[in-house]
N, C-alpha and C positions, 0 to 999 in steps of 0.2 A: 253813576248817574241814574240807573236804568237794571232793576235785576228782576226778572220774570223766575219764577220759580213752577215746573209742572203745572203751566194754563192749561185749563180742560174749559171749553164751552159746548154746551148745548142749546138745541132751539127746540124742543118735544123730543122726538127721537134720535135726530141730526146731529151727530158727533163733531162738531166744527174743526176744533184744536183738541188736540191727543194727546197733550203733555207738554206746550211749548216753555222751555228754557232758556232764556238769556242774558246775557249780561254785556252794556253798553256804556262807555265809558264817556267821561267830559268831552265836548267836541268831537267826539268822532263823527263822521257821516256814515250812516249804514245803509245799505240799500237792501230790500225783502223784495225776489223776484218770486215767479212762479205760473204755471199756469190757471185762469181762471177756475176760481170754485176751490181753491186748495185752503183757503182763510187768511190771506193778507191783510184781506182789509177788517176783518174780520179781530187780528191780532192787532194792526192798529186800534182800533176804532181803543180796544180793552188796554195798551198801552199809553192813549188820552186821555184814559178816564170814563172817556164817551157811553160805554159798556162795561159790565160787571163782566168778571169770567166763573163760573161755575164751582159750587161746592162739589168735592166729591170726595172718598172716603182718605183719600191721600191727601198731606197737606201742598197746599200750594198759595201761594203770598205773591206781593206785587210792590217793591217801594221803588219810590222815585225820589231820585236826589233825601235820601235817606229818611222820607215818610211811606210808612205803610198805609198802602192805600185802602186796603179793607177797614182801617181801624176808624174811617174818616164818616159823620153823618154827611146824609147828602149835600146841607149845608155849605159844611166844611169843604167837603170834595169840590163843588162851584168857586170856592172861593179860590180854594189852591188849582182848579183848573184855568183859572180865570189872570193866575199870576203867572205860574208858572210853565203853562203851557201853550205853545203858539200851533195854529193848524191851517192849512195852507191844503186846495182839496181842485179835483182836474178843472169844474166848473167853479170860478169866482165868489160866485154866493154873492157879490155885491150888491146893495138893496140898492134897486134902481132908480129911485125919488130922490138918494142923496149925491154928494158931491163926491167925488176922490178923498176929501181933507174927510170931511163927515163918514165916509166908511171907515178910514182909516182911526178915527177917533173911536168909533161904539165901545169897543173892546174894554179902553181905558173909561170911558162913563160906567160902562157896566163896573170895573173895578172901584168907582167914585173918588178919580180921579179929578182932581177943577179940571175946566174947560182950560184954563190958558195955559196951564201944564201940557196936556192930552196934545192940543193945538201947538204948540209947540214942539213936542215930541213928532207931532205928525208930518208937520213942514220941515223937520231936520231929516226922517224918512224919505216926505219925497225926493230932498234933495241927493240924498244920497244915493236914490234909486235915477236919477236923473227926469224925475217927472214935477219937479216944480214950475213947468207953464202949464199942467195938467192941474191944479190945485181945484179948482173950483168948476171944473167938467164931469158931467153923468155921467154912466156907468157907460150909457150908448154913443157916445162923444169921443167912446178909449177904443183904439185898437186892442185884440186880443193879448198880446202882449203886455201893454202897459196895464190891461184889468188883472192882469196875473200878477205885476208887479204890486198893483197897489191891495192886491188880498195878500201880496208875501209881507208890505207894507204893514196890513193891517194885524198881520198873523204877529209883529216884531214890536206894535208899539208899546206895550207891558214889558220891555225886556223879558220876556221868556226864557228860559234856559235850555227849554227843550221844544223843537218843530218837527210838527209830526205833518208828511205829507202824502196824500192819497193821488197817485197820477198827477203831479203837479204839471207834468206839460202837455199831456195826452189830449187836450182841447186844441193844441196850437201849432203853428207853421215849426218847418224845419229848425228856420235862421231864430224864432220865438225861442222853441224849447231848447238851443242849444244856449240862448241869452240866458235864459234863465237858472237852467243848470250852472251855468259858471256864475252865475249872481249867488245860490248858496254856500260854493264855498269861500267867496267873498267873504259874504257876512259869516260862516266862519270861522275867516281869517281873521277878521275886523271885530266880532263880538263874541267870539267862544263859544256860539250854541252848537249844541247836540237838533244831528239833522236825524230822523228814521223817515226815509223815503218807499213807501210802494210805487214800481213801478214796472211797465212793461216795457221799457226804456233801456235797451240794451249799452247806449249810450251812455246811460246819466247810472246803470244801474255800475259800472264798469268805471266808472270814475271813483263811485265810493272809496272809504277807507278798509270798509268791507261788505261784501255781498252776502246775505243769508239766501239761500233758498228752500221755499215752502213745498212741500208735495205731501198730498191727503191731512192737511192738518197735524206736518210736524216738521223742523229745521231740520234738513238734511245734512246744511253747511251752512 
């Protein structure tokens, strides 16, 4: 699903990633621990797509579910991030003006999706997330919980094949992130994604399928 081949990034002089390697298969859940400043999120961000990882004299490539992803104009790259990637991050992001159904929608408009598709998609989400009397409440109307639910929500309605997430529960109560951790491998269970989780979450990091851990910008394990 997922083969990183010698990621090197830099920021001016700031050697980020030193070489990272991996290989992630369908469905698995991975967890990437590490102490801050080591490049978790940093290797996320360039496993979304989100960030390019660095030319250097050694080859190093990036495909996901069998496209390489250098080979893509930005265009391209938007589109395929846009289908096949879902992102789920510690704070919500949810835009505060809209409803639960309407955030959970953007995603699939962006992909130009019909509304009554999207809208559909969205309301079988909340249901299954258990927040269908939440349908048409602001962002400021959700307990921290349920705003987490309806960004994992919003991270799923594209079918994604892959969800990348950064501290998905580091914003929220004990009885929250422990919900929520068990709602990934749910869905999972239930739709086959491929979960890469950052986290400092010794809990959620120890459930995976497998743990990587990050130190000065390289998988130790």
């Amino acid at each position: 699903m997922i083969k990183a081949i010698n990621l090197h990034k830099f920021y001016d002089e700031l050697h980020v990633l030193k070489g990272v390697s991996l290989e992630i298969k369908k469905s698995e859940v991975i967890s990437i621990v590490g102490t801050s400043g080591t490049g978790k999120t940093t290797l996320l961000q360039i496993l979304g797509t989100l960030d390019s990882f660095s030319s250097t004299k050694e080859k190093s490539s990036l495909l996901i579910d069998g496209q390489d992803i250098d080979a893509l104009s930005q265009q391209q790259l938007a589109t395929f991030r846009n289908k096949n990637l879902g992102f789920v991050f510690q704070f919500h992001q949810l835009l505060p003006e809209f409803s639960a159904l309407e955030n959970i929608c953007i995603p699939a408009y962006i992909g130009n999706t019909p509304k009554t598709v999207a809208e559909k998609k969205a309301k079988e989400l909340l249901s299954f997330l258990n927040l269908s009397n939440r349908i048409n409440h602001k962002p400021n109307e959700l307990s921290g919980g349920e705003q987490q639910r309806v960004a994992v929500a919003r991270a799923l309605v594209n079918n994604p094949s892959i969800i990348l997430a950064d501290e998905p529960s580091g914003n929220l109560d004990t009885e929250s992130a422990e919900n929520l951790h068990n709602l990934f491998f749910k869905l999972r269970d239930e739709f086959g994604q491929t979960f890469v989780i950052v986290t400092h979450n010794n809990s959620l990091a120890s459930m995976a399928d497998r743990k990587l851990v990050m130190k000065d910008g390289i998988i130790l394990s």
